[in-house]
C-alpha positions as CSV (number, residue, x, y, z in Angstrom):
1,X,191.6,189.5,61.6
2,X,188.9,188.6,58.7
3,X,188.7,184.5,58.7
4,X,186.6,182.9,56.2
5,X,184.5,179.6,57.9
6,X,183.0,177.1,55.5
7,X,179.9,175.6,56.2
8,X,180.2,171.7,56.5
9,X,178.5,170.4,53.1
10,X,175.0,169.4,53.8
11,X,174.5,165.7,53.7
12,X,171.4,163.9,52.5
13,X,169.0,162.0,54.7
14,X,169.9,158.5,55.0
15,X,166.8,157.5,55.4
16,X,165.6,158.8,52.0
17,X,168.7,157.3,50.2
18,X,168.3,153.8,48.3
19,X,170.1,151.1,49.8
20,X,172.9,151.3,46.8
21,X,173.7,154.9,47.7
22,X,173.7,153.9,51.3
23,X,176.1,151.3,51.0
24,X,179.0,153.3,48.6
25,X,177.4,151.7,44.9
26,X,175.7,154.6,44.0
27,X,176.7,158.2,43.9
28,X,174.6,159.8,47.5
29,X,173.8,163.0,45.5
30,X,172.5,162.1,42.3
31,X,172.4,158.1,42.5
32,X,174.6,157.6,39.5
33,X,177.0,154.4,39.9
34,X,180.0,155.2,41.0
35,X,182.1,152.8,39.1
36,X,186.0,152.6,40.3
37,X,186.5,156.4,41.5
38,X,184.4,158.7,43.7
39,X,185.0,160.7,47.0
40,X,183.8,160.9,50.4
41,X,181.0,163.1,50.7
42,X,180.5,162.8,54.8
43,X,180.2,160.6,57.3
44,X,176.8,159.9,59.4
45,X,174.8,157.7,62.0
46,X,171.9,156.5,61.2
47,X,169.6,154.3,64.0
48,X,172.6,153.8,65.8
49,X,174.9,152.5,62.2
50,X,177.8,154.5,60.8
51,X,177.4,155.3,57.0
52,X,180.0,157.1,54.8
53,X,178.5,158.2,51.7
54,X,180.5,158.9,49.0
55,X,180.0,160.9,45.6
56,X,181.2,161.4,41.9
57,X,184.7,162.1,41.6
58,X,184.0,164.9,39.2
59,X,180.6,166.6,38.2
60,X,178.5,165.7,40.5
61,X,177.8,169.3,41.3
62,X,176.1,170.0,37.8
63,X,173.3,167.3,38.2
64,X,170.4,168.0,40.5
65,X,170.9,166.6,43.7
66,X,168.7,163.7,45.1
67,X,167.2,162.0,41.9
68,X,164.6,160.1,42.2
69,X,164.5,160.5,46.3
C-alpha cells in the first residue's frame, strides 16, 4: 500500500522573528500585518515560552519568506 507522508511545514526561528510576528500582529512569514484574518502556521517553544505563529490567510506563499529577518 503506497501512503503519501507530508512533511510538517517548516517554521521560522523565533529567535530571528520581530517581536510583532512573535506575538500574532505580524504575518511570521513575510511580516505583513495580519489585520482581522490569518491562520495558524505552527506552534513552538522558545527558552522555555510557548509561541503560535500565525500567517496570511491567503497569499502568503507568493511573497518571499522572512522579509527583512
Amino acid at each position: 500500500m503506497n501512503t503519501l507522508l507530508s512533511a510538517p511545514p517548516l517554521l521560522p526561528d523565533v529567535a530571528r522573528l520581530r517581536p510583532r510576528q512573535q506575538m500574532g500582529i505580524d504575518c511570521a512569514v513575510c511580516g505583513l500585518p495580519l489585520g482581522p484574518s490569518g491562520r495558524v502556521l505552527g506552534e513552538v517553544r522558545y527558552r522555555g515560552l510557548p509561541f503560535r505563529l500565525w500567517m496570511c490567510a491567503a497569499g502568503c506563499e507568493t511573497v518571499p519568506s522572512a522579509q527583512g529577518i
